[in-house]
C-alpha positions in Angstrom: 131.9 123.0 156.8 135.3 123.9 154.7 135.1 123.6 150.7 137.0 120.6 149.6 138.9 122.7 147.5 139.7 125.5 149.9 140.9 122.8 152.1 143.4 121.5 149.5 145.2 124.7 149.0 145.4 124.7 152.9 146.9 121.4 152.8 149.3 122.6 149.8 150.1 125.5 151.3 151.6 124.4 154.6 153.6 122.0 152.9 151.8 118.6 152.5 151.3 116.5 149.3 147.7 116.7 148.9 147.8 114.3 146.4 143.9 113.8 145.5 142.2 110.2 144.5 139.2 108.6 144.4 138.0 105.6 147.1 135.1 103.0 146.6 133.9 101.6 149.2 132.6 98.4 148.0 129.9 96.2 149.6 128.0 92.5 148.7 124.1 94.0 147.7 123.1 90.1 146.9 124.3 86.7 147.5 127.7 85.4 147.6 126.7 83.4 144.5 126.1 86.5 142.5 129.1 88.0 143.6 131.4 85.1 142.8 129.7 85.0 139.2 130.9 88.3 138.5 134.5 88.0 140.0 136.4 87.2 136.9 134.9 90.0 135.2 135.8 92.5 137.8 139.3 91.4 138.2 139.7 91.8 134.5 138.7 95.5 134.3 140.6 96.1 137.8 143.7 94.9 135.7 142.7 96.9 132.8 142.5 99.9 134.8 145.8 99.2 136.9 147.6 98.8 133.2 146.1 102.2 132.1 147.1 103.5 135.4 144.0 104.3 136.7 144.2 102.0 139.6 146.0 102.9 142.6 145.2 99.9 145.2 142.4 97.2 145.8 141.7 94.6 147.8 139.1 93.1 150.6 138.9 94.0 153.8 138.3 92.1 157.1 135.3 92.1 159.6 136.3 94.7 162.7 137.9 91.8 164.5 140.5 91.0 161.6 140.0 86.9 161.5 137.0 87.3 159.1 136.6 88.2 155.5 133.4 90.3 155.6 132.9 90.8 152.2 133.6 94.6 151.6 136.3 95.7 149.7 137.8 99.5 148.8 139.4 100.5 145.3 141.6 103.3 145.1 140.9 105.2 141.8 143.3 107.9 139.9 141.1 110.0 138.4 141.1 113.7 136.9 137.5 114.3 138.5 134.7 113.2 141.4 132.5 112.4 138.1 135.5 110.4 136.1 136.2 108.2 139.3 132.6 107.2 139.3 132.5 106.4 135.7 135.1 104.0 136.7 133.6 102.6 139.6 130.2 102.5 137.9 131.5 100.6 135.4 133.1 97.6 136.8 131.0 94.6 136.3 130.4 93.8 140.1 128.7 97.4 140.5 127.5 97.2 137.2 125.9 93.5 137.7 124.1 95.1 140.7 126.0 92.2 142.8 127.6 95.2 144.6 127.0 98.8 145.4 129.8 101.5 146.6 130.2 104.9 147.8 132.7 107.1 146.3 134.7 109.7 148.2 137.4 112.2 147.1 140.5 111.6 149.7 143.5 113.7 149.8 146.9 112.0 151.1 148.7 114.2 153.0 151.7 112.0 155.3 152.5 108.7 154.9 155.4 106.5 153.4 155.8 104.0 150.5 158.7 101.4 150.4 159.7 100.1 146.9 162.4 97.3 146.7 163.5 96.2 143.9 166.9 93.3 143.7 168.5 93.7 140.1 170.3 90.5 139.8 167.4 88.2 141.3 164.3 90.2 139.4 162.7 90.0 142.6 160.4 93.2 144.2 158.7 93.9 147.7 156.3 96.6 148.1 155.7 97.6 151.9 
């Protein structure tokens, strides 16, 4: 198994970002009651953290078929460390209610695109 690190200079090395960040995978540990209880909560800190910049992307995710909402969600963390990003994650009230657990995992983007659009005169914005 390659170190993490050794990996990253790899990555670096032959030329791709290796931009490192921090991903929860979020799932329902009790009912859909308790999880609905804490949902204000959570979507204040997530708002907090995406102000403070410490939120890259969140969201639900579907069932495997993509018609269903399953319940799991992933949160995208910036973070300086492994240990910082769980703070973060260990901290938002869903985890921290106990209406959720996750599993945290560095993950180093290496390709990809982002598309920003912004329209000046109609304040409008589209991110794809």
């Amino acid at each position: 198994m390659v170190a993490w690190s050794d990996y990253k200079s790899e990555a670096k090395n032959r030329g791709a970002l290796a931009l490192e960040l921090y991903v929860a995978q979020s799932t329902p540990a009790k009912a859909p009651e308790d999880v609905k209880a804490s949902l204000a909560d959570h979507l204040a800190y997530q708002a907090q953290l995406e102000r403070s910049g410490q939120l890259a992307f969140a969201g639900p995710m579907s069932d495997e078929t993509g018609e269903h909402m399953q319940g799991m969600g992933l949160i995208i963390y910036r973070a300086d460390s492994l240990e910082t990003a769980r703070k973060l994650a260990k901290d938002d009230p869903m985890h921290k209610s106990g209406a959720r657990n996750f599993v945290l995992r560095r993950w180093m983007i290496n390709e990809g695109s982002l598309n920003v659009s912004i329209g000046l005169s109609t304040g409008t914005s589209a991110l794809s």
